[in-house]
N, C-alpha and C positions, 0 to 999 in steps of 0.2 A: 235177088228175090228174098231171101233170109232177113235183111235188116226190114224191108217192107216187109216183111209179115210179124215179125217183132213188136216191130213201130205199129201196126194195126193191131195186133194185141194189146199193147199197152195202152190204145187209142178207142178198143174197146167199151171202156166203162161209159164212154162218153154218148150211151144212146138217148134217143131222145121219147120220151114217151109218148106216146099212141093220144092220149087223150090230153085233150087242150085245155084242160083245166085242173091239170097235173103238172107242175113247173119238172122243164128237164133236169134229168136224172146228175147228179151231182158231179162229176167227171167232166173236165172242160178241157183236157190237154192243157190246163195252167198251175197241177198241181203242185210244181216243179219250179215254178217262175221267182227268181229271184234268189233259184238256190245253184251251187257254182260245183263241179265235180269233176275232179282230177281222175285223167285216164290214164294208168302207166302200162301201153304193152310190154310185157318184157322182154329183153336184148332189143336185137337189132338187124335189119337185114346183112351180108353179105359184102355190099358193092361199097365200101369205108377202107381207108386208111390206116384208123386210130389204134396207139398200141392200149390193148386192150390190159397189158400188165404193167399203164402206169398208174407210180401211186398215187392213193386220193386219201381224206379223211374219211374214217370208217365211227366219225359221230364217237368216240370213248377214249380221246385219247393217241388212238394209234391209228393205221393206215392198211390201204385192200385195195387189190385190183381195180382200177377204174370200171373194169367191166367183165362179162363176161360171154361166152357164144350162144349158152341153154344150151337146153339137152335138145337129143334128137328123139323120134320113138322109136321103138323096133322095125317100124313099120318105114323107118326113114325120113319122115316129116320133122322139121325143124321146128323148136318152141316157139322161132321169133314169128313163125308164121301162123299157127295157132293163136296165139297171144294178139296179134294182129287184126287178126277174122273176127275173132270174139270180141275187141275193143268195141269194134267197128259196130257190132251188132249193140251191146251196151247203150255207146256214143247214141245209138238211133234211135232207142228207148225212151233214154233217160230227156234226149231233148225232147222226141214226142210229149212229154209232160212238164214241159217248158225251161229244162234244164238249159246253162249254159255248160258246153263239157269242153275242157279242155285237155290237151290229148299233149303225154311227153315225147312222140316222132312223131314225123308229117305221113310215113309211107312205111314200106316194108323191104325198102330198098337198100335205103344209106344207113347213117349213122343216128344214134339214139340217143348218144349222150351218157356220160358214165354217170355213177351210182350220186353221187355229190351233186350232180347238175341237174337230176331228173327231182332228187328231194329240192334244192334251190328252185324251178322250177315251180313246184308241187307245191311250195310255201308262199310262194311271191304271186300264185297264183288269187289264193286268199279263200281257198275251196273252202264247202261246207266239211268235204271228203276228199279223201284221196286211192282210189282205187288200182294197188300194181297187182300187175296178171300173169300168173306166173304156171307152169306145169314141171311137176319134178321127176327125177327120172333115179334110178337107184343100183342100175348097172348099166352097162353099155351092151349088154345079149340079154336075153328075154330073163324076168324076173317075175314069178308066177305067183307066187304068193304076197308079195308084198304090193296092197291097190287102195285107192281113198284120197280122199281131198283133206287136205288142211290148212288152216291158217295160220301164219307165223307172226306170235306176238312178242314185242322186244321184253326183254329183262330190264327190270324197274330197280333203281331212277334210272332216268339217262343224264347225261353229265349236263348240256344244256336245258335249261330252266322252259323254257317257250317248246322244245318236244317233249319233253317231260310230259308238263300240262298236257298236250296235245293225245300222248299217247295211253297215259294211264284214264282220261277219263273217255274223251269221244273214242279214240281209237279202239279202246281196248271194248266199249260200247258196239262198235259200229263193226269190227271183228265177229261179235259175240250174235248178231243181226245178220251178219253173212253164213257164219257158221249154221243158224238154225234153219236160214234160206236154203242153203243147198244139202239137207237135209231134208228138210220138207218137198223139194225136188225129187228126190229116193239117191241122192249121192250118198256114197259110204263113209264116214272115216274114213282116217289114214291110220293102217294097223302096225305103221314102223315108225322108227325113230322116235319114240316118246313122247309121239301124240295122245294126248287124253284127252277124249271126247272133240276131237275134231281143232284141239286147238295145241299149237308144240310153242313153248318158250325159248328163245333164243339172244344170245347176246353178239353175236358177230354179224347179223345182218346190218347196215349203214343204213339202210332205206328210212326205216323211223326213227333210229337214235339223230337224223339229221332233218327230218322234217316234220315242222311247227304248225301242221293242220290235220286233224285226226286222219290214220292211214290203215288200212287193210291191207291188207299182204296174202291173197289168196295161192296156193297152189294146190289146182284143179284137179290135177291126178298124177297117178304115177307113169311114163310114156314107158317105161322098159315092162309092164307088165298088160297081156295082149289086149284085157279088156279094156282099161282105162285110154290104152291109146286107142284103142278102134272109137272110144269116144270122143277123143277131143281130137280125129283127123276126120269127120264126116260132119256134112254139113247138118245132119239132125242132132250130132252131139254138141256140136260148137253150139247152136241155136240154147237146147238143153241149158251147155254151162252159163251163155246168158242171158236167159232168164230167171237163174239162181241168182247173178253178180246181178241183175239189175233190180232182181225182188227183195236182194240183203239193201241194196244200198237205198229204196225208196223206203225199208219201215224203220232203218236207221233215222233217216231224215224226215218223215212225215211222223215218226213218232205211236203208242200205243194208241191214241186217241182217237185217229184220223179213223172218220170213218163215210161208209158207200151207202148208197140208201137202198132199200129191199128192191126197188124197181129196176135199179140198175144191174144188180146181180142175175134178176129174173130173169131181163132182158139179154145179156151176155150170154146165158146161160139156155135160155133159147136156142138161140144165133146156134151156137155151137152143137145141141141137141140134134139142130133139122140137119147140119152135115154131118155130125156124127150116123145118123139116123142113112142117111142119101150114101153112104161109104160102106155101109151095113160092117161097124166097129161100133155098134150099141152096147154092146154087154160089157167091154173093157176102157172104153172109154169114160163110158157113162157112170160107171164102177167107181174108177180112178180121179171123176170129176165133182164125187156125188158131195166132196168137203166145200164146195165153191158156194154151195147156195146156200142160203139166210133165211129165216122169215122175219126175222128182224134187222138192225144197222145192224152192221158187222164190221169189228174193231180188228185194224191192222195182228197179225198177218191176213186174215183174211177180208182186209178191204182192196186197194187198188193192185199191191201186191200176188195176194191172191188169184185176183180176176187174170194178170199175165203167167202165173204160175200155172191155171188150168188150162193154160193150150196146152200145155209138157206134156199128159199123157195121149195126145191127139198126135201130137208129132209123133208118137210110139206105137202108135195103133196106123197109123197113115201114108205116115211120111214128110215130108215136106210139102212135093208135090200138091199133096190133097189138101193142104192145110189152105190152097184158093177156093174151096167148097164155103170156109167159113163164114165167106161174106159173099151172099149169090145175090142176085138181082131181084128176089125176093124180097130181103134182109135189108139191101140199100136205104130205104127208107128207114131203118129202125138204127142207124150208125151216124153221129155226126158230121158237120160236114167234112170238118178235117181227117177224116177216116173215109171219108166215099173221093178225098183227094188223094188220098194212101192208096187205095183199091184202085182208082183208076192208074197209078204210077206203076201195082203192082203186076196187074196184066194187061199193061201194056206191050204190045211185040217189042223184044229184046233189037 
């Protein structure tokens, strides 16, 4: 249900206006066509073979672990399975608006591929982007003080000339578009390990000193402190983290420009009014929503990005659950069609 409601979010903007002498609302689910997006969950399921301590090239030089297990949270929940859930949800977004996504494992079963094979991968791909997904963990028993998301950007130069390029200009861009995204979401910082402002320098990670197409390196929160995992092990927080990873990566690639026309925001913003209204979560939702509307074009973040960004505080007032209030049989008519084929996928009997 989660990637369906995502995917009709993102699939939102695309209503059609009421009056026939008003060309539809600019959102066509093809804003995305023709652009290419690497998906890295990170690790690996369980049911593999591979020695995870062999070595590989670590992009500088020398050699690392081919791979590793992630962390677990307190709560017990494995990274590979998080990283998983939320590719998944991502992957359904970003094709909703005509993305081709390609994804570095098939499942959450086998094997993933080590660190060398997923950048190889991720380059021969020929993405616009490349997206690994990651949750960090900073003891193995509960760690209370230490919570926030960051992202990991490599230390410049890198020794190959082609991630070099890759990483100090798109990358370190496209980084810098996730960092504000999931900010803009209400995620925190990372208040450890020599994050500044949401972003930590590092030179021992392989992932971008080895891959030659700009990379983001997200880690979503910290699992050993209670709040951050109680987010990324429930289905409204998975949902949450993406819709941040899919709103950094669409105003990376659509750029400051791109922008929504006043009708369509009106109309999105509607839609979600009369179930906020039917839910009686007026006052907080409505609150938390009030930066989505325009009177005018409104220029990335708050064009398509944006309009997926304002379900987050609906999830928070709702639930999951409720979030099939948003598109009622009223509303039908005011959702394109590719979204009233979402709708129907969506409540359909399991």
């Amino acid at each position: 249900m989660s990637a369906g409601l995502l995917a009709a979010a993102v699939l939102a903007p695309g209503v059609a206006s009421a009056d026939p002498d008003v060309p539809d609302a600019a959102s066509t689910g093809n804003e995305l066509s023709g652009r290419t997006v690497f998906v890295d969950p990170g690790h690996q399921g369980t049911g593999h073979s591979e020695n995870l301590g062999k070595q590989v090239d670590d992009g500088r030089g020398g050699t690392k672990d081919c791979q590793t297990t992630g962390m677990t949270t307190v709560d017990g929940v494995p990274e590979h399975t998080i990283t998983w859930n939320i590719s998944q949800l991502v992957a359904s977004s970003l094709e909703s608006l005509g993305a081709t996504v390609v994804s570095s494992r098939p499942d959450d079963s086998g094997w993933g591929g080590c660190v060398d094979d997923r950048a190889r991968a991720a380059s021969a791909s020929g993405a616009d982007v490349a997206v690994s997904i990651h949750a960090d963990s900073t003891t193995t028993g509960v760690d209370a003080d230490k919570h926030g998301f960051h992202l990991i950007v490599p230390t410049l130069p890198i020794p190959d000339a082609a991630a070099n390029a890759a990483q100090s200009e798109g990358g370190r861009a496209a980084s810098t578009s996730m960092r504000d995204a999931y900010q803009r979401a209400g995620f925190t910082p990372a208040n450890y390990a020599g994050v500044v402002d949401g972003i930590q320098e590092r030179s021992d990670i392989a992932g971008p000193a080895l891959t030659s197409v700009p990379l983001v390196f997200v880690e979503m929160g910290n699992g050993s402190n209670p709040d951050d995992a109680s987010v990324l092990e429930s289905p409204e927080g998975q949902l949450k983290h993406a819709i941040a990873i899919s709103t950094g990566v669409i105003d990376y690639l659509l750029g400051p420009d791109t922008a929504v026309e006043p009708s369509t925001a009106e109309a999105v913003t509607a839609v979600a009014d009369t179930a906020v209204a039917d839910t009686a979560v007026a006052d907080t939702a409505v609150a938390d929503t009030a930066g989505t509307r325009a009177p005018n074009a409104v220029s990335n973040p708050s064009a398509v990005s944006r309009l997926i960004a304002g379900i987050a505080p609906y999830v928070d007032s709702a639930g999951i659950g409720a979030l099939a209030d948003l598109v009622t049989e009223d509303n039908v008519s005011a959702v394109s069609n590719v979204a009233q084929g979402l709708l129907r996928q969506l409540l359909a009997p399991e």
